[in-house]
TORPA-4810 file (N, C-alpha, C, O; in nm, 3 decimals):
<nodes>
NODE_1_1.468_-22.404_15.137_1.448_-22.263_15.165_1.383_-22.197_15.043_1.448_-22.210_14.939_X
NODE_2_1.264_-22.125_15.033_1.194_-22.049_14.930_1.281_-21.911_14.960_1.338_-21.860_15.056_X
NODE_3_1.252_-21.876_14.804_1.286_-21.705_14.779_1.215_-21.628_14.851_1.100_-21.657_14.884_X
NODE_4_1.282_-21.507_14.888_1.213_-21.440_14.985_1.146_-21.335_14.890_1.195_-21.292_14.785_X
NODE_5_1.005_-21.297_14.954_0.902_-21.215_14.897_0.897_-21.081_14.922_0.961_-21.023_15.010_X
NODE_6_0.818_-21.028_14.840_0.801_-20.872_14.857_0.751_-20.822_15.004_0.745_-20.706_15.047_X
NODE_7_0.725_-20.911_15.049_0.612_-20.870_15.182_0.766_-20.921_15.297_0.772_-20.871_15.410_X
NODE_8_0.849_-20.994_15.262_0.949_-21.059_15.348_1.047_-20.913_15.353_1.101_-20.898_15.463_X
NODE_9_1.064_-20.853_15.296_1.134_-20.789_15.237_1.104_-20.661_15.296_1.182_-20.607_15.374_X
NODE_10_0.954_-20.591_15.251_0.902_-20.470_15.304_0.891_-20.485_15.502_0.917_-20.395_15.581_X
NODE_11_0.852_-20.601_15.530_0.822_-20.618_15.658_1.002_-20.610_15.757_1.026_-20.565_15.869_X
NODE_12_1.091_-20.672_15.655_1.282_-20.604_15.699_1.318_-20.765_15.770_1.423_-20.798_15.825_X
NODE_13_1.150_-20.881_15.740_1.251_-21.045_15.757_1.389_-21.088_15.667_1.482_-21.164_15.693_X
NODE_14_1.361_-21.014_15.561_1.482_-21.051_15.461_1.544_-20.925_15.438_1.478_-20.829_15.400_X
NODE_15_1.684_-20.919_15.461_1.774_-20.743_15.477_1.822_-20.736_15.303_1.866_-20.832_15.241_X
NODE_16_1.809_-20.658_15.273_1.833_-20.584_15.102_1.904_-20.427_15.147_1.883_-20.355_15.245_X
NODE_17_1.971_-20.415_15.061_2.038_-20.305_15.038_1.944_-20.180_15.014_1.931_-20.175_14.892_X
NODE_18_1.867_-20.071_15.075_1.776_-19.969_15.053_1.802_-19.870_15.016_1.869_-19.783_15.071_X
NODE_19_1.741_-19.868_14.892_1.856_-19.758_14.826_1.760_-19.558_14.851_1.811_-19.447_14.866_X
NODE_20_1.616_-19.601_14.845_1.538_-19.452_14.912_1.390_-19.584_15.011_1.340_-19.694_14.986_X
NODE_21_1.383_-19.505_15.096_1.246_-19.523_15.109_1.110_-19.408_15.146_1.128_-19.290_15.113_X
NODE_22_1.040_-19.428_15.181_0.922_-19.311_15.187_0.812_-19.438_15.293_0.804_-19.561_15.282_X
NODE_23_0.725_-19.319_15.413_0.624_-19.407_15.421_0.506_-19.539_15.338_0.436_-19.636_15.367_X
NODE_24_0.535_-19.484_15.263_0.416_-19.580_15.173_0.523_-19.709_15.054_0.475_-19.810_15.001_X
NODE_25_0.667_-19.663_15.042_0.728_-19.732_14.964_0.883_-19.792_14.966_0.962_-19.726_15.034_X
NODE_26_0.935_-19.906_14.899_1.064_-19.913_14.927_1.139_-19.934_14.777_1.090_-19.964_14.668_X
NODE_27_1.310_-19.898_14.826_1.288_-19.960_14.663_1.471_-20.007_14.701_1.532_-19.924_14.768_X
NODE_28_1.526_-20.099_14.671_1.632_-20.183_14.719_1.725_-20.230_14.612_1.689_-20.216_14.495_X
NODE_29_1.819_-20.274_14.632_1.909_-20.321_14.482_1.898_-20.429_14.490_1.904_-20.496_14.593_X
NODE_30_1.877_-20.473_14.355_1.848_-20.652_14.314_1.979_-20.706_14.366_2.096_-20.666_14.366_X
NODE_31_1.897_-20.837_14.419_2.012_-20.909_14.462_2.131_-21.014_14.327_2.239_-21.072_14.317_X
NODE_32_1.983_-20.968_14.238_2.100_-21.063_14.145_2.045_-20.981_14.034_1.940_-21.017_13.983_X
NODE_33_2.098_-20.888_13.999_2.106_-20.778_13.913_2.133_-20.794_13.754_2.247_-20.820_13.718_X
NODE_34_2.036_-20.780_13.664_2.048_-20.790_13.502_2.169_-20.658_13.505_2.265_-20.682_13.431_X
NODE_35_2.178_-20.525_13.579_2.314_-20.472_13.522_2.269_-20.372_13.660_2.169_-20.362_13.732_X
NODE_36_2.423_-20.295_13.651_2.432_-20.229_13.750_2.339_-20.121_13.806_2.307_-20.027_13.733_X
NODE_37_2.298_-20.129_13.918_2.179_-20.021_13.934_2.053_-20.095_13.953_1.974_-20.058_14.040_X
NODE_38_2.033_-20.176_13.895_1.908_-20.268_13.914_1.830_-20.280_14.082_1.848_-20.363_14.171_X
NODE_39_1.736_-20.153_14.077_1.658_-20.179_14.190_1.483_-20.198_14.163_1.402_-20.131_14.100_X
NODE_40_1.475_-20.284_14.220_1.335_-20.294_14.250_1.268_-20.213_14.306_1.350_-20.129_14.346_X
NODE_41_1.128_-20.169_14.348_1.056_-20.076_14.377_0.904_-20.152_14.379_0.837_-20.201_14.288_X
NODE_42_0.879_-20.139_14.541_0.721_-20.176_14.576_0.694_-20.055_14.688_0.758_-19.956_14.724_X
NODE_43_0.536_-20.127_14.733_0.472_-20.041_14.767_0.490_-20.136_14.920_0.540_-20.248_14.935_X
NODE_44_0.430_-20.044_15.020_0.472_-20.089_15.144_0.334_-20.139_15.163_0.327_-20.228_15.248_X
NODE_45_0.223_-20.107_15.108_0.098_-20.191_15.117_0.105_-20.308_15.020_0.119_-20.285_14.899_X
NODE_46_0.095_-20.464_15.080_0.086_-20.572_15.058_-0.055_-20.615_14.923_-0.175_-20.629_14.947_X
NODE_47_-0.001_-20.625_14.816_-0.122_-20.603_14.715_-0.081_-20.746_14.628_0.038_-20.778_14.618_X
NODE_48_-0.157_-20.804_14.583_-0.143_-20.938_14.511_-0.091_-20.853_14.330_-0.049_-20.924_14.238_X
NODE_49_-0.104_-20.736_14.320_-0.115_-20.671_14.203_-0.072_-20.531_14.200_-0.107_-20.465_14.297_X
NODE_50_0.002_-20.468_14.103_0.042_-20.344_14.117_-0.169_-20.265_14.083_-0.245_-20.186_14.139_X
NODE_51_-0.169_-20.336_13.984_-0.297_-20.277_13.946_-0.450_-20.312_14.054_-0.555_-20.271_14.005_X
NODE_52_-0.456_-20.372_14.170_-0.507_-20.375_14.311_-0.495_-20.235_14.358_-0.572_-20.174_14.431_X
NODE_53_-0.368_-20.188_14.295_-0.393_-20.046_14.410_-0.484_-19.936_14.360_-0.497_-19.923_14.238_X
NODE_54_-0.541_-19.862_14.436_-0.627_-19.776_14.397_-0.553_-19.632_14.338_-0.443_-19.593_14.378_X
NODE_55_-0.646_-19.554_14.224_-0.588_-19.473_14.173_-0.466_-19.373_14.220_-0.358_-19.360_14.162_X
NODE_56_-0.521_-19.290_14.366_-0.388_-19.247_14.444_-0.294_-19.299_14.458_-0.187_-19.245_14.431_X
NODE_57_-0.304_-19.465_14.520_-0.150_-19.539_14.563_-0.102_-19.527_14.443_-0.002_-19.456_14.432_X
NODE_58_-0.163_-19.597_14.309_-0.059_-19.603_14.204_-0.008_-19.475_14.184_0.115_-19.472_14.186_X
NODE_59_-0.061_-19.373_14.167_-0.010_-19.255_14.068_0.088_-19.200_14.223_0.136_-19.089_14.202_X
NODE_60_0.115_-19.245_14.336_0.239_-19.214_14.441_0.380_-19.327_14.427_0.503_-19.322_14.432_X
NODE_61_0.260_-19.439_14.405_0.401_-19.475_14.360_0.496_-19.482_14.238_0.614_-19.516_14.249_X
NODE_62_0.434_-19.445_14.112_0.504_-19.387_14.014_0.576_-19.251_14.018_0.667_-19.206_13.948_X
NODE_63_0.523_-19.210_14.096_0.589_-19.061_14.171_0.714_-19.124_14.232_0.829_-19.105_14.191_X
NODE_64_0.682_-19.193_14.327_0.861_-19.223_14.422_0.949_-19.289_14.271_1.049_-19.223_14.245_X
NODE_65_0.919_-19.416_14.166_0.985_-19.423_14.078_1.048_-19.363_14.046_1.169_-19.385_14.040_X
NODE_66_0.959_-19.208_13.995_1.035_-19.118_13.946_1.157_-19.063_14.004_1.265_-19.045_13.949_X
NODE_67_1.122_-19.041_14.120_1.242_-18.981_14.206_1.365_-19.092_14.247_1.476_-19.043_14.268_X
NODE_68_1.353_-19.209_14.258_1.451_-19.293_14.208_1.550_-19.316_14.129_1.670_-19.334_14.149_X
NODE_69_1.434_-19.311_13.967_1.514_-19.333_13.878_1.635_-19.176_13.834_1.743_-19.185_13.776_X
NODE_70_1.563_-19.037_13.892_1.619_-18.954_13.916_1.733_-18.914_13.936_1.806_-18.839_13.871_X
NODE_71_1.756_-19.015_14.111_1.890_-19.057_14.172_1.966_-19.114_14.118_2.085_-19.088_14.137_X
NODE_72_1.924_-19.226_14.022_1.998_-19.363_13.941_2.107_-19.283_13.850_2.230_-19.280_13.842_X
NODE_73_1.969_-19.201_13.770_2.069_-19.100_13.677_2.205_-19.034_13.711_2.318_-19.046_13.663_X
NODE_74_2.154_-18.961_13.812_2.248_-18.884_13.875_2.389_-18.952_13.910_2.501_-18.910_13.880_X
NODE_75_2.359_-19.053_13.972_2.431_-19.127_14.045_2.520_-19.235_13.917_2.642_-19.230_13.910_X
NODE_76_2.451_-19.314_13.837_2.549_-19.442_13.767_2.549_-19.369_13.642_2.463_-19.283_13.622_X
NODE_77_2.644_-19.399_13.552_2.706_-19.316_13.470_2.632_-19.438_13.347_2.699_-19.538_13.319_X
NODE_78_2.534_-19.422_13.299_2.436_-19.489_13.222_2.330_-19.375_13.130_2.260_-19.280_13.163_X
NODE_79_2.354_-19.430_13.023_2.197_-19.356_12.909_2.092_-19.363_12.934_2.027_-19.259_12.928_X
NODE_80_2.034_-19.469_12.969_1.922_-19.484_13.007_1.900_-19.537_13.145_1.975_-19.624_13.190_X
NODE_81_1.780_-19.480_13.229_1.737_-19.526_13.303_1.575_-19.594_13.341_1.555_-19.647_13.450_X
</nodes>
């Protein structure tokens, strides 16, 4: 059995915990987490590269980041996010 992929994942073949999503993005809690809070964050368009995406997609999806890491704050009792 291979690890399941970003595209396995966005498409809902492989179920993850979703912690916000938005049309264009998802962002889920690691399944095997360096520390608590640990979520990942892609784009719902299938790109071999964050840097593939064109100027708008990127600068939206550093936007949803933001509002993520926002929540993270709010939410886990941590210095940094």
């Amino acid at each position: 059995m291979t690890a399941p992929t970003f595209a396995d994942v966005v498409t809902r073949r492989h179920v993850v915990h979703v912690v916000a999503e938005d049309d264009r993005h998802l962002a889920w809690l690691a399944e095997r987490p360096a520390r608590e809070g640990h979520v990942i964050v892609a784009t719902k368009q299938l790109v071999d590269s964050v840097w593939d995406l064109d100027a708008e997609a990127h600068a939206s999806l550093w936007a949803f980041c933001r509002e993520v890491a926002r929540t993270l704050r709010q939410r886990l009792p941590c210095q940094r996010v």
